[in-house]
C-alpha positions in Angstrom: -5.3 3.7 -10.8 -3.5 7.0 -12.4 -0.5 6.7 -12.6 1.9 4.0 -13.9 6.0 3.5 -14.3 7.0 1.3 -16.9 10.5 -0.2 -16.2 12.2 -1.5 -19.6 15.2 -1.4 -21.5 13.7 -1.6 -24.6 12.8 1.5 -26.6 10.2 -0.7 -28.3 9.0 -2.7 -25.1 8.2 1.0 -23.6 6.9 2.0 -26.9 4.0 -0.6 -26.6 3.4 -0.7 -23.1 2.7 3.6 -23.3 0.3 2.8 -26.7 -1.4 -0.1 -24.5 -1.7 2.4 -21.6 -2.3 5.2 -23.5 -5.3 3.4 -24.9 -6.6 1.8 -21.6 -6.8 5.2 -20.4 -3.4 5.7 -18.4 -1.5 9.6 -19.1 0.5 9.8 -16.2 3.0 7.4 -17.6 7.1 7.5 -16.7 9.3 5.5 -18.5 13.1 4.6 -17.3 15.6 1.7 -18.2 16.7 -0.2 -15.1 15.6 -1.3 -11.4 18.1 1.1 -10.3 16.2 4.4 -11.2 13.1 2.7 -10.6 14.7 2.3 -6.7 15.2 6.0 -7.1 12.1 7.0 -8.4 10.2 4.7 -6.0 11.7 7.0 -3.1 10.6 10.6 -4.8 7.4 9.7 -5.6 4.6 7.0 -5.6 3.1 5.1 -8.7 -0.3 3.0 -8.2 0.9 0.7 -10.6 4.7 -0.6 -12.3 4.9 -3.0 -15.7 8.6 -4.1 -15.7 9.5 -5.6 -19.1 11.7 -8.4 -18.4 15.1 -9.0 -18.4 16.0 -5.4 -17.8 20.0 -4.0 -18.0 20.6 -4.3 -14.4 18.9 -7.5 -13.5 15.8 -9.9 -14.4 13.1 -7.9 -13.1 11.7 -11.3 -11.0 13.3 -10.3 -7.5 12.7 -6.6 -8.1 8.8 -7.1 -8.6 8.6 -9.4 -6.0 10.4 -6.8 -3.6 8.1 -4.3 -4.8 4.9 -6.2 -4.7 5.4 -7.1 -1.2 6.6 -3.5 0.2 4.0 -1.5 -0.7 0.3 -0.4 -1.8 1.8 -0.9 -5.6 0.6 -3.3 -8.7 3.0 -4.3 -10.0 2.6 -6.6 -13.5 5.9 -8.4 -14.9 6.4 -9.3 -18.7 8.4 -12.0 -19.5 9.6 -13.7 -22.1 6.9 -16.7 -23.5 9.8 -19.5 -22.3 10.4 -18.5 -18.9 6.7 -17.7 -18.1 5.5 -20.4 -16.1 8.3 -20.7 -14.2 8.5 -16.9 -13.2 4.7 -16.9 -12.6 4.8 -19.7 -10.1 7.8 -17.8 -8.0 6.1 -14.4 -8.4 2.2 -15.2 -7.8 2.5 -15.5 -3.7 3.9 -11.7 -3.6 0.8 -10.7 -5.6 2.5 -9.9 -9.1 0.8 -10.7 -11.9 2.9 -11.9 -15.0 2.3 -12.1 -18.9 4.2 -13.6 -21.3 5.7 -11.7 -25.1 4.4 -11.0 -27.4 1.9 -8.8 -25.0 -1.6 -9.9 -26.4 -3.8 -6.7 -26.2 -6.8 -8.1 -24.5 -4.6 -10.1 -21.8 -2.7 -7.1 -21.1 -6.7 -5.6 -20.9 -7.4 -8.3 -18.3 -4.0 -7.8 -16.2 -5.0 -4.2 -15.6 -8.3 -4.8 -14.9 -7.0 -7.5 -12.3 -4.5 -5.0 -10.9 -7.2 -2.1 -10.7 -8.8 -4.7 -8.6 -6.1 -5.7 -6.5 -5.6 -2.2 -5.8 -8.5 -1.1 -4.9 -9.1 -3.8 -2.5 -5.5 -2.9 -1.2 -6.3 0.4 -0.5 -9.7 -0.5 1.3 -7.6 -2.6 3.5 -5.5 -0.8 4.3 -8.1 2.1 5.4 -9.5 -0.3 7.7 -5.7 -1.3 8.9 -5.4 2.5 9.3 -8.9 2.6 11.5 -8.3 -0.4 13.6 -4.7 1.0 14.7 -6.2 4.4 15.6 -8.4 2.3 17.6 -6.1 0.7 19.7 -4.3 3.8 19.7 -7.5 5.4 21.4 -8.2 2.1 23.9 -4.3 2.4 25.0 -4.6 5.9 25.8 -8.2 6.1 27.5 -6.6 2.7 29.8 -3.0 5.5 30.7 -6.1 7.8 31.7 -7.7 5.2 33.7 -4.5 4.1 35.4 -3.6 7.6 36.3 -7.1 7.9 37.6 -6.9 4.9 40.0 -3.7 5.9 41.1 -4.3 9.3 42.2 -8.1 9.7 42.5 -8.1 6.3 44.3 -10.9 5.6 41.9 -11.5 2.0 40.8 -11.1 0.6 37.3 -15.3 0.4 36.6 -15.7 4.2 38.4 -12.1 5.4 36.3 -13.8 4.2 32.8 -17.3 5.6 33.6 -15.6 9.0 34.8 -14.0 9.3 31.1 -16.9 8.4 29.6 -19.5 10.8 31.6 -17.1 13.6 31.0 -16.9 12.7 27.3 -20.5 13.1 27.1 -20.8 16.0 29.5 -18.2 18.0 27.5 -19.0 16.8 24.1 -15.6 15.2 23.4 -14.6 12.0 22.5 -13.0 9.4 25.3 -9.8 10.3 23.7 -9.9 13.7 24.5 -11.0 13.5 27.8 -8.4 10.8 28.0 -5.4 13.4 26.8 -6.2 16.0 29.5 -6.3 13.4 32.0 -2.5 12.5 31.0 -1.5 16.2 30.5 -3.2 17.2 33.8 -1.5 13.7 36.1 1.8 13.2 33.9 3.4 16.9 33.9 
């Protein structure tokens, strides 16, 4: 994790969090007062983790974390108030935010970004493999257009169709994609 947007209203809530961050390693740190710019911000440019000190100007925090958590490949870690932390931690936990309670105990914070570090890594290997398996079907619906066009106008059958892609994928050096995509530009135009 790199970078990091800290969303409080406090100047000495920010003030800690940066020290803590600065100190964990963290330097690409932004700093702004309310969920509102944080919206803003969110749709310029990305952040691999956010630390909202609770309650903000514009609203608690707890729905906007939640929203965040669950839209996107961000960590997001919500500080709240000692009294309200058990009840905030139970609504926010299923959306994957993790929550500490004031005063922000050094080695806890420690442990919440070692835990989101985590969280994000595995995020971002799942979502590689997301990424892979949907060019995969991507591939399998193309190569089956290819294969309906074949049977259609070759009068080819479905076994011949496939081993005609795949012959000429090996033949030409090309994947069953490829082979696929000039079969569709060659029958469909």
């Amino acid at each position: 994790m790199d970078s990091v947007l800290i969303v409080s209203c406090s100047e000495k809530g920010t003030e800690t969090l940066t020290e803590l961050l600065n100190a964990a390693g963290f330097h690409q740190i932004a700093a702004i007062r309310s969920c509102g710019e944080a919206r803003r911000l969110l749709l310029e440019r990305d952040f691999d983790l956010m630390i909202i000190n609770a309650p903000l100007r514009d609203e608690s925090g707890e729905s906007f974390s939640r929203q965040v958590a669950l839209n996107g490949a961000l960590q997001v870690i919500l500080v709240v108030k000692s009294e309200y932390f058990d009840a905030v931690s139970a609504i926010c936990e299923d959306d994957g935010v993790l929550t500490i309670s004031k005063p922000v105990n050094k080695a806890v914070f420690w442990s919440a970004l070692k835990l989101a570090g985590a969280a994000q890594s595995r995020l971002r290997r799942a979502q590689a493999e997301n990424a892979k398996l949907k060019q995969k079907i991507e591939d399998i619906r193309i190569v089956d257009r290819a294969k309906c066009l074949l049977i259609s106008y070759m009068n080819m059958g479905e076994k011949e169709a496939h081993r005609f892609i795949e012959k000429q994928a090996m033949d030409m050096r090309f994947t069953k994609r490829e082979v696929a995509e000039g079969i569709l530009k060659t029958y469909e135009t």
